[in-house]
VOVO-80940 format. One record per atom (N, C-alpha, C): residue in one letter; y, x, z. Coordinates in steps of 0.05 Angstrom, whole numbers, plus 5000, padded with zeros to 4 digits. Layout:
BEGIN
AYXZ ...
***
This chain:
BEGIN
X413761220612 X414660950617 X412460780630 X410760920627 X407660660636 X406060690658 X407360950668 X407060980700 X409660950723 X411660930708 X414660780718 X413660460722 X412160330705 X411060090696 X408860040727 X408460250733 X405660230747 X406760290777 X408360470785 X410360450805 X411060260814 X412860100794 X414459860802 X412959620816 X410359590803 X408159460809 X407059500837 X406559720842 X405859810868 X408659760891 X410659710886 X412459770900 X413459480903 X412359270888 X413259000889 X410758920915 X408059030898 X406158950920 X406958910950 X407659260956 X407959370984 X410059240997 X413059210978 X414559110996 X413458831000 X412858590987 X411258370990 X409258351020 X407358551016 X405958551042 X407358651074 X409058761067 X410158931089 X412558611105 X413658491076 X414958221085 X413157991104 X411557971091 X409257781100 X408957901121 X407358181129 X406858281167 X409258151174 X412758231175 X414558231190 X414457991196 X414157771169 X414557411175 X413157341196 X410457481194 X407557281208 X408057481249 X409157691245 X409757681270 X410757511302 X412157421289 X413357231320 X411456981322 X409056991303 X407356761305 X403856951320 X404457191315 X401257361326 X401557621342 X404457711332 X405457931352 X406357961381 X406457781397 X407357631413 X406157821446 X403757891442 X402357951464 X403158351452 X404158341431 X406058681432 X407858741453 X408558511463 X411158621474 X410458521510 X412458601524 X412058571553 X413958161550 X413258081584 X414557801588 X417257861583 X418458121592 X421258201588 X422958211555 X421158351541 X421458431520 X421658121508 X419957951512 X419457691500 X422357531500 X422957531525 X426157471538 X427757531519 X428057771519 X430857891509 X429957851476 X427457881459 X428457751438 X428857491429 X428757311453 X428956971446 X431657021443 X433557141451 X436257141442 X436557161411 X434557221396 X435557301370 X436556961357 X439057161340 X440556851325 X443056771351 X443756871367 X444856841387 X447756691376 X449456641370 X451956531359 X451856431330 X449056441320 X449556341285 X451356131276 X451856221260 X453655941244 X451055791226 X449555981213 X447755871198 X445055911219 X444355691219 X441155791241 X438055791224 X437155891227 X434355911214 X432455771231 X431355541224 X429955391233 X427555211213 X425855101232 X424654941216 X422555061196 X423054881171 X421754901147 X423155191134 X425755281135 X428255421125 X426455751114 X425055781141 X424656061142 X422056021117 X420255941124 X418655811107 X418355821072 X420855671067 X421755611039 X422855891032 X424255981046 X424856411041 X423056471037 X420456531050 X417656661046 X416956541021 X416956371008 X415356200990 X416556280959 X419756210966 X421656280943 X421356670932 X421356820960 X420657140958 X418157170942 X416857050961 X413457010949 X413256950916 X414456710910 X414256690872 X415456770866 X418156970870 X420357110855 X417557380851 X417957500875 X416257680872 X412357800853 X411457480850 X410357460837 X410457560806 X412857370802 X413557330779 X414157740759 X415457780779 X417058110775 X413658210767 X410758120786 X409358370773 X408358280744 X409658080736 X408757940704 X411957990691 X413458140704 X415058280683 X417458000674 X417857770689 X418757560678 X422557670685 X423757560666 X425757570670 X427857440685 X426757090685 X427356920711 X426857140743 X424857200736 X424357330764 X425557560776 X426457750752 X428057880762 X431357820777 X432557640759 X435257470763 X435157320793 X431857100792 X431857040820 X431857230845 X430657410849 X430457600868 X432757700869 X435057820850 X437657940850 X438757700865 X438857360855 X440757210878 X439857200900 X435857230913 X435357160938 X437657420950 X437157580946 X437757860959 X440757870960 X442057750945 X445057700950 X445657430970 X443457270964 X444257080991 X443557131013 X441457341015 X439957361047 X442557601061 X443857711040 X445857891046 X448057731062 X449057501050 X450957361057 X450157211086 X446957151085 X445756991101 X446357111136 X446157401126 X445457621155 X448557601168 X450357611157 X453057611160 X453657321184 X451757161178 X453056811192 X450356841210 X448957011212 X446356891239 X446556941258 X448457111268 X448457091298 X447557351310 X445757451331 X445457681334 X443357761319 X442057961316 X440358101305 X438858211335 X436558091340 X434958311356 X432058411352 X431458571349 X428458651341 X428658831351 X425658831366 X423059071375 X423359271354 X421959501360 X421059711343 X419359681323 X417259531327 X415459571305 X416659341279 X417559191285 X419958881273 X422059081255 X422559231268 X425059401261 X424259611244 X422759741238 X421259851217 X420259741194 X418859501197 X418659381183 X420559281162 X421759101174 X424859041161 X426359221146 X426659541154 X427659671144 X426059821117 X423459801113 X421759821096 X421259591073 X422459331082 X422259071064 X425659151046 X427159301065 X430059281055 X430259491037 X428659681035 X428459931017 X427659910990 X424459710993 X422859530981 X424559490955 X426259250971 X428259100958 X430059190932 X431559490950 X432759640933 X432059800912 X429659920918 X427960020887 X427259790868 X426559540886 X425359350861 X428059250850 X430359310849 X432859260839 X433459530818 X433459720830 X434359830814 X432059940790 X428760000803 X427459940782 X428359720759 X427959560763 X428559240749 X430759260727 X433259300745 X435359350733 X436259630714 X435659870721 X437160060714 X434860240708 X433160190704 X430860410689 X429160300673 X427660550660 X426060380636 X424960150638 X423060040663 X422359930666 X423959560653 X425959630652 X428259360650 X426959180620 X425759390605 X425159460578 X421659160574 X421159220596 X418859030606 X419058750605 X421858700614 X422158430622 X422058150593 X420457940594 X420957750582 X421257540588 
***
């Protein structure tokens, strides 16, 4: 149980940092890509109903950021909050509009979304659940 314990921990870390690279991208990654490439992802969000702007994206990183915290102190708020971010960002993807990302964006993402799913089902459905207070 106490290296399941030690897993989960490592796996909150990684997805955490792997979130943060993908966030801090469109603010330092910029000279990755060609003038072209730059183009074609300003389309991203292309028809949203819900748009991501502003402060928005921000308060997601922040809210992920202390949910995720919280999970490596085993809190039980924290687990519940991360189960609704992850159900709203689900709902969220559905109303944004297009989706476009580069390769290295796109790896990423799909490594934060994996992340996600072990720290759920860790959390939820294995010993580890046993942790929470």
């Amino acid at each position: 149980m106490g290296q399941t314990k030690n897993y989960f921990r490592i796996i909150v870390v990684m997805t955490m940092t792997v979130y943060v690279i993908y966030f801090c991208l469109p603010f330092f990654g910029t000279a990755l890509y060609s003038k072209q490439e730059l183009t074609i992802l300003g389309w991203n969000g292309y028809g949203a109903i819900v748009k991501s702007e502003g402060v928005i994206p921000f308060l997601w990183l922040a809210l992920y950021m202390f949910f995720s915290i919280g999970l490596l102190y085993f809190k039980t708020w924290a687990k519940f909050g991360y189960l609704i971010l992850t159900v709203i960002s689900i709902v969220l993807s559905a109303l944004s509009g297009l989706l476009i990302l580069a390769r290295f964006d796109n790896a990423l993402l799909y490594l934060t979304h994996m992340g996600d799913g072990a720290i759920l089902v860790l959390a939820f459905l294995s010993s580890v659940k046993d942790n929470f207070t």
